[in-house]
VEXDREN-2710 file (C-alpha; in Angstrom, 1 decimal):
% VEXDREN-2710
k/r/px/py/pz
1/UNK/-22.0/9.4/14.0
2/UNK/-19.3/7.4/15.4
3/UNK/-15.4/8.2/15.1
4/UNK/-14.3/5.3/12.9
5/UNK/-10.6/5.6/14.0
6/UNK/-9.8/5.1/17.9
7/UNK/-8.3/7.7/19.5
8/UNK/-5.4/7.8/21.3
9/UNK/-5.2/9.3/25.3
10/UNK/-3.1/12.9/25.6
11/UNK/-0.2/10.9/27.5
12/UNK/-0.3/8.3/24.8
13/UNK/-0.1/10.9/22.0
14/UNK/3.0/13.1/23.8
15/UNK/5.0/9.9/24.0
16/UNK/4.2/8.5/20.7
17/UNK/4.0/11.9/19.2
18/UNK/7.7/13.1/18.9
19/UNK/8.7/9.2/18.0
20/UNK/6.1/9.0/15.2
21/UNK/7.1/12.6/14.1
22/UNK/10.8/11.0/13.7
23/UNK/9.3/8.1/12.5
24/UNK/7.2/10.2/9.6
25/UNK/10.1/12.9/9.3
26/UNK/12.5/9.6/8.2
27/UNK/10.1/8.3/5.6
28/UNK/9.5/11.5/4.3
29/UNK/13.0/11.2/3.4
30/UNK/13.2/8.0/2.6
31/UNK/10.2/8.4/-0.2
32/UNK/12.5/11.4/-1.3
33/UNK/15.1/9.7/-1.5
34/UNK/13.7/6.5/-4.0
35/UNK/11.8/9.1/-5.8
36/UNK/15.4/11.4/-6.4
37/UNK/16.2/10.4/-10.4
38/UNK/13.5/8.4/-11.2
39/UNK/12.8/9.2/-15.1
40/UNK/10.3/6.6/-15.6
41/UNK/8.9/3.9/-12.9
42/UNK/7.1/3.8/-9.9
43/UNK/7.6/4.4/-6.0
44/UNK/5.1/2.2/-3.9
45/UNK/4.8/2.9/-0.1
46/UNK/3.3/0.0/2.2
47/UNK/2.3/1.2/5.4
48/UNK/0.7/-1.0/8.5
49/UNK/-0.8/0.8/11.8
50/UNK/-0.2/4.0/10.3
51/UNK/3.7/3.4/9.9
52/UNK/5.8/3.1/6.4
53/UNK/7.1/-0.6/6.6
54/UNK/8.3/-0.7/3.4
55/UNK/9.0/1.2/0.2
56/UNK/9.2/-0.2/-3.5
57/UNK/11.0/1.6/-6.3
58/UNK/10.7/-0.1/-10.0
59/UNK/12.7/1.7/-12.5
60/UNK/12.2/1.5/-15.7
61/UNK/15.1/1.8/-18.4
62/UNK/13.5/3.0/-21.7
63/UNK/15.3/2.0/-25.4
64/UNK/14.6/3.9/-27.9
65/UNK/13.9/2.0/-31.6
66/UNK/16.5/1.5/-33.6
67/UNK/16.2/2.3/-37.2
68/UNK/15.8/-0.8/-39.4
69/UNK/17.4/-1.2/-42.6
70/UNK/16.1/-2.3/-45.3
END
């Protein structure tokens, strides 16, 4: 079987590998942060190469009926 994923060389990882554990440690935070209050909605994350480019919070504001009269 074949590794379907490239891998990376050991200097490559050490360098990338404290930047991309900023990088993750940020959006982590970041998806925290959109998700903080949500009642009722959604949190989509987008990510490219392995990064979060972009993060989508839709809220949804929820009325409740109100009572008909006759």
């Amino acid at each position: 079987m074949s590794n379907e994923y490239p891998s990376r060389s050991s200097k490559e990882n050490s360098t990338k590998g404290q930047s991309s554990e900023q990088e993750l440690q940020s959006s982590l935070e970041q998806i925290g942060g959109a998700l903080r209050g949500l009642k009722f909605g959604s949190v989509n994350v987008i990510v490219q190469d392995g990064v979060v480019v972009q993060i989508d919070r839709t809220e949804k504001l929820r009325l409740r009926n109100p009572t008909r009269s006759g």
